[in-house]
C-alpha positions in Angstrom: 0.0 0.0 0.0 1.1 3.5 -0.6 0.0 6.9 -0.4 -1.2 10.4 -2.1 -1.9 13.2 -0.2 -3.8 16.5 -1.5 -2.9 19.8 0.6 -4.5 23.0 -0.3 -2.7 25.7 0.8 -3.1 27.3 4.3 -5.5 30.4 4.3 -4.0 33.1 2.0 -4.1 36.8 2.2 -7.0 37.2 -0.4 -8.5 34.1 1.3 -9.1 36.2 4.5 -10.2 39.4 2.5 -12.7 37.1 0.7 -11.3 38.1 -2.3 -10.7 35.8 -6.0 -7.2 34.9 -6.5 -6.5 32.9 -8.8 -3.3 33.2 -10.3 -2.4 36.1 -8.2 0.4 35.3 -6.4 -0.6 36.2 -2.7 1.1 34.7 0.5 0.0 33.2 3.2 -1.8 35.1 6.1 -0.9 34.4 9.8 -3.5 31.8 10.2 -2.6 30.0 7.1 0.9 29.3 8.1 -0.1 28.0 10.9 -2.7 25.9 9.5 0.4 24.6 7.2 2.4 23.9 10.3 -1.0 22.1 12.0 -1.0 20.0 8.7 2.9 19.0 9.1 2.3 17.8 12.7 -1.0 16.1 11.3 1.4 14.4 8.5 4.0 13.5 11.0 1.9 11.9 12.9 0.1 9.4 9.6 4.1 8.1 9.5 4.0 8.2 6.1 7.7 9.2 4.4 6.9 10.9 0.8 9.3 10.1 -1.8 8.1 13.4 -3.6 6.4 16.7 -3.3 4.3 18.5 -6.0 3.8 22.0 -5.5 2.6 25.1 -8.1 4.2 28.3 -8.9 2.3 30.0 -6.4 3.3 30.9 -3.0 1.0 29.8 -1.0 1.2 26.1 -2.1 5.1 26.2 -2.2 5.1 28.0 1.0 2.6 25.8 2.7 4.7 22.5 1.5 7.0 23.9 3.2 6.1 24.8 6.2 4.4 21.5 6.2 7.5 19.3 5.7 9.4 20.6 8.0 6.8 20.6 10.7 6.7 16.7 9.0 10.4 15.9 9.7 10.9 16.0 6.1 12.5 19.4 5.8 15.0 17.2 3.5 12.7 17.5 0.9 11.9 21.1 1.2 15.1 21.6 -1.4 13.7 19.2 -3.8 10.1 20.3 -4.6 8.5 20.3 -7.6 7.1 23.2 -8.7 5.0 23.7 -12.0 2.8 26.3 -13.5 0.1 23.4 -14.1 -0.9 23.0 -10.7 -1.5 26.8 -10.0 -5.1 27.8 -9.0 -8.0 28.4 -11.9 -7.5 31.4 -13.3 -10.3 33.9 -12.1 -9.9 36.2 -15.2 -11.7 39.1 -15.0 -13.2 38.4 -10.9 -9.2 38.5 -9.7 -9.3 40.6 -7.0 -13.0 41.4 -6.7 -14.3 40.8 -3.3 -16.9 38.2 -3.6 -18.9 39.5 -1.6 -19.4 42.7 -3.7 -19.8 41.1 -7.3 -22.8 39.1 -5.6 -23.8 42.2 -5.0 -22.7 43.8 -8.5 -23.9 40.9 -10.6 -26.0 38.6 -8.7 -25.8 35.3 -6.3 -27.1 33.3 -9.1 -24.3 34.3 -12.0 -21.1 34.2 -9.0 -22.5 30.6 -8.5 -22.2 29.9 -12.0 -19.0 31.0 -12.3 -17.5 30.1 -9.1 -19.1 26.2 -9.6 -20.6 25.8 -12.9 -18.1 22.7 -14.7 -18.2 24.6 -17.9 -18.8 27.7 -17.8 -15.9 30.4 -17.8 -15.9 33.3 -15.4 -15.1 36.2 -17.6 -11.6 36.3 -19.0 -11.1 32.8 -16.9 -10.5 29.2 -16.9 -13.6 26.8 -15.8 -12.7 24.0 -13.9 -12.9 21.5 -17.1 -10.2 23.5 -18.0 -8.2 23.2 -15.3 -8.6 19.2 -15.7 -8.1 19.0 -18.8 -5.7 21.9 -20.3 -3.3 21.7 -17.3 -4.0 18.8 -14.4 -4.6 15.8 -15.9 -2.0 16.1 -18.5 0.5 17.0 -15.9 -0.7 14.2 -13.6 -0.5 11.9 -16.3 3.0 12.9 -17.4 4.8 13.3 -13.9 2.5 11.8 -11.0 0.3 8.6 -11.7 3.6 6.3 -12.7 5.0 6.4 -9.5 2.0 6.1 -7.6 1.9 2.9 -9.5 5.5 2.0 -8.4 3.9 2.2 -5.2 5.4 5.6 -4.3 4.2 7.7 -1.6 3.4 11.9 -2.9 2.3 14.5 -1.7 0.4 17.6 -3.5 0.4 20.7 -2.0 -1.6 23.0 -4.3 -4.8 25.3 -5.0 -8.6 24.2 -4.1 -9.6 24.0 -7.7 -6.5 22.1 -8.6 -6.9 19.9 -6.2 -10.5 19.4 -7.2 -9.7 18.4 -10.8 -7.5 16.0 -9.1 -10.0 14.3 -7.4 -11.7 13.9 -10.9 -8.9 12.7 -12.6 -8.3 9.8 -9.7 -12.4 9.0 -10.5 -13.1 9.9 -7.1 -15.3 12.4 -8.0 -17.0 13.3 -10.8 -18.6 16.7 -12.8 -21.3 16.2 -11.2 -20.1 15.5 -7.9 -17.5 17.9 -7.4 -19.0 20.3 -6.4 -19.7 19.2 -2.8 -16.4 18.0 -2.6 -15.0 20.9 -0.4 -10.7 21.2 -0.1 -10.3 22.9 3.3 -7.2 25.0 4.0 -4.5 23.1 5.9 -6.2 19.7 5.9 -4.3 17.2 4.7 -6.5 14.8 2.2 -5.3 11.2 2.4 -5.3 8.4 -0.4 -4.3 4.9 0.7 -3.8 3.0 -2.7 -2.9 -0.4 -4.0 -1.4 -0.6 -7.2 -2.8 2.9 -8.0 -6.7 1.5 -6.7 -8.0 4.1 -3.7 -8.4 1.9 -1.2 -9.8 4.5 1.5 -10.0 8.2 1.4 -10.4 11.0 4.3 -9.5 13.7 5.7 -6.6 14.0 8.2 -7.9 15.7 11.2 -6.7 16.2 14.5 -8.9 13.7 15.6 -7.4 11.2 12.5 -3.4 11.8 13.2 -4.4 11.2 17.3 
């Protein structure tokens, strides 16, 4: 048996201004690199030794797998990360910045639904998430990731919620028309137990979990 883990990134900046980010490149508040360090801890207590660590260009992933490691005892690693552009957030287009609560306001709860969790449909000047899945994650996963989870390697992925959520689509653990209640908190380690690349058993690693 091996593992993948899925870490969003501890609350950003933008995150606490309820603002879209996107590909903005924002850092971590206070809280969220704490959250990154609960999630090390967390990690460190599963046992679980990752043989690599796939992070975006952003940040807040890179600084969250960071923090995370070494609060892990795997601050060896922290050197050796693996940072693409494929693995950043969706791109928010036109909404970067916005605060959401204001372009509800602005343009209606209905439409910021839409374009926050519509499959399909664009936000203006942005990506949808089928475009995240399919333009940048699952032809990244494919080329760098699912091979060695089939060699029975353990990885971690410390990225964006909507990168992680086209994750979980591309492992068939959840669908279009699932995803959308499939929530990626901030700081909570999401764990994968596989055998030979099957998911096993899936969950959340809580306080309550690593204890």
């Amino acid at each position: 048996m091996n593992y993948l883990v899925l870490l969003r990134h501890g609350q950003s900046q933008w995150n606490l201004e309820n603002r879209f980010t996107g590909f903005h490149d924002i850092d971590l508040s206070d809280l969220g690199k704490q959250e990154a360090a609960d999630a090390g801890k967390r990690l460190k207590a599963l046992g679980v030794t990752f043989d690599a660590v796939y992070t975006s260009t952003l940040k807040r992933a890179y600084n969250t797998a960071q923090i995370a490691l070494e609060n892990a005892g795997q601050g060896d690693l922290v050197p050796k990360l693996i940072r693409h552009d494929d693995l950043r957030e969706r791109d928010y287009g036109d909404l970067t910045g916005l605060n959401k609560d204001e372009t509800r306001a602005k343009y209606g709860e209905e439409q910021v639904h839409i374009w926050r969790r519509s499959y399909d449909v664009c936000p203006p000047g942005g990506e949808c998430l089928q475009d995240v899945v399919e333009k940048r994650v699952r032809p990244y996963y494919t080329a760098n990731i699912a091979q060695q989870l089939l060699d029975g390697k353990n990885i971690l992925v410390a990225a964006h919620g909507n990168s992680l959520r086209a994750l979980l689509i591309i492992l068939g653990a959840e669908t279009p028309d699932t995803i959308n209640k499939a929530e990626m908190e901030t700081g909570v380690p999401v764990v994968f137990e596989l055998d030979k690349g099957k998911i096993i058993k899936r969950y959340a690693l809580t306080d309550k979990k690593a204890a």
